[in-house]
C-alpha positions in Angstrom: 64.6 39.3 259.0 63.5 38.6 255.2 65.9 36.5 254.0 65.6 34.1 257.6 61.9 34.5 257.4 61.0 34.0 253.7 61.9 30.4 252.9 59.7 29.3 256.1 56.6 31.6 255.1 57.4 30.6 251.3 57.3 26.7 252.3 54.6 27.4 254.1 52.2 29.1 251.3 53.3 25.9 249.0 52.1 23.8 251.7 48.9 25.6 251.7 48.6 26.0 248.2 49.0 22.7 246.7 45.9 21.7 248.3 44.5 24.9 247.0 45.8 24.6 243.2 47.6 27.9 243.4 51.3 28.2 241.9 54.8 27.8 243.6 55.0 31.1 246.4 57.9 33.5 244.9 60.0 36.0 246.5 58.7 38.7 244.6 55.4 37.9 246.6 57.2 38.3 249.9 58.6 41.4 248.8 55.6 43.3 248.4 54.1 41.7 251.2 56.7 43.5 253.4 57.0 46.9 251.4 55.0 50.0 252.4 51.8 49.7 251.9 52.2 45.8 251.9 50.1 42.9 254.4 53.3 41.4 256.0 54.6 42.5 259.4 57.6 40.7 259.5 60.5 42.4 261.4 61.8 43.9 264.5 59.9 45.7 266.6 60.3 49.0 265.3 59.9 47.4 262.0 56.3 46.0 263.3 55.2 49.0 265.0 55.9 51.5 261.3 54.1 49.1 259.8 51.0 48.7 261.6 51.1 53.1 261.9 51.1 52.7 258.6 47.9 50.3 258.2 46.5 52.7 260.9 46.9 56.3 258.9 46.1 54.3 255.2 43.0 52.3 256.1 41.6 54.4 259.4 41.9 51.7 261.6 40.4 51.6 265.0 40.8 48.6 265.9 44.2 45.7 264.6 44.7 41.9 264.9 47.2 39.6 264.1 48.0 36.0 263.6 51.5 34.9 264.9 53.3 32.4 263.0 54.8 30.2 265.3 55.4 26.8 263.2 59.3 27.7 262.5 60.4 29.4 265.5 64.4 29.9 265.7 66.4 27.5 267.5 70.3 27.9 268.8 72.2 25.6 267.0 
């Protein structure tokens, strides 16, 4: 799922941050984003559900949101 995913998110971010003056998004970014611990829930279910456990047990959670990116969603072809 990272290596579909992070060319769209990183385009995305430069998008974003060219308005912003913040430098080019790089992989490494992405890659901590997604690793334990990390602010990026970007994968299969399973994936999505450790993850937010995860948030839950570190931070205490009672209560979780998220924002869907749906600009680049996959086509067939």
């Amino acid at each position: 799922m990272g290596e579909y995913y992070y060319p769209l998110y990183a385009a995305q971010m430069d998008r974003v941050g060219r308005s912003r003056g913040w430098p080019p998004y790089q992989r490494a970014q992405f890659d901590r984003g997604r690793a334990k611990g990390g602010h990026l829930i970007i994968g299969d279910v399973n994936e999505s559900v450790d993850k937010i456990l995860e948030l839950h047990d570190l931070f205490g959670l009672t209560r979780f949101s998220a924002h869907m990116d749906v600009g680049a969603p996959r086509t067939n072809g």
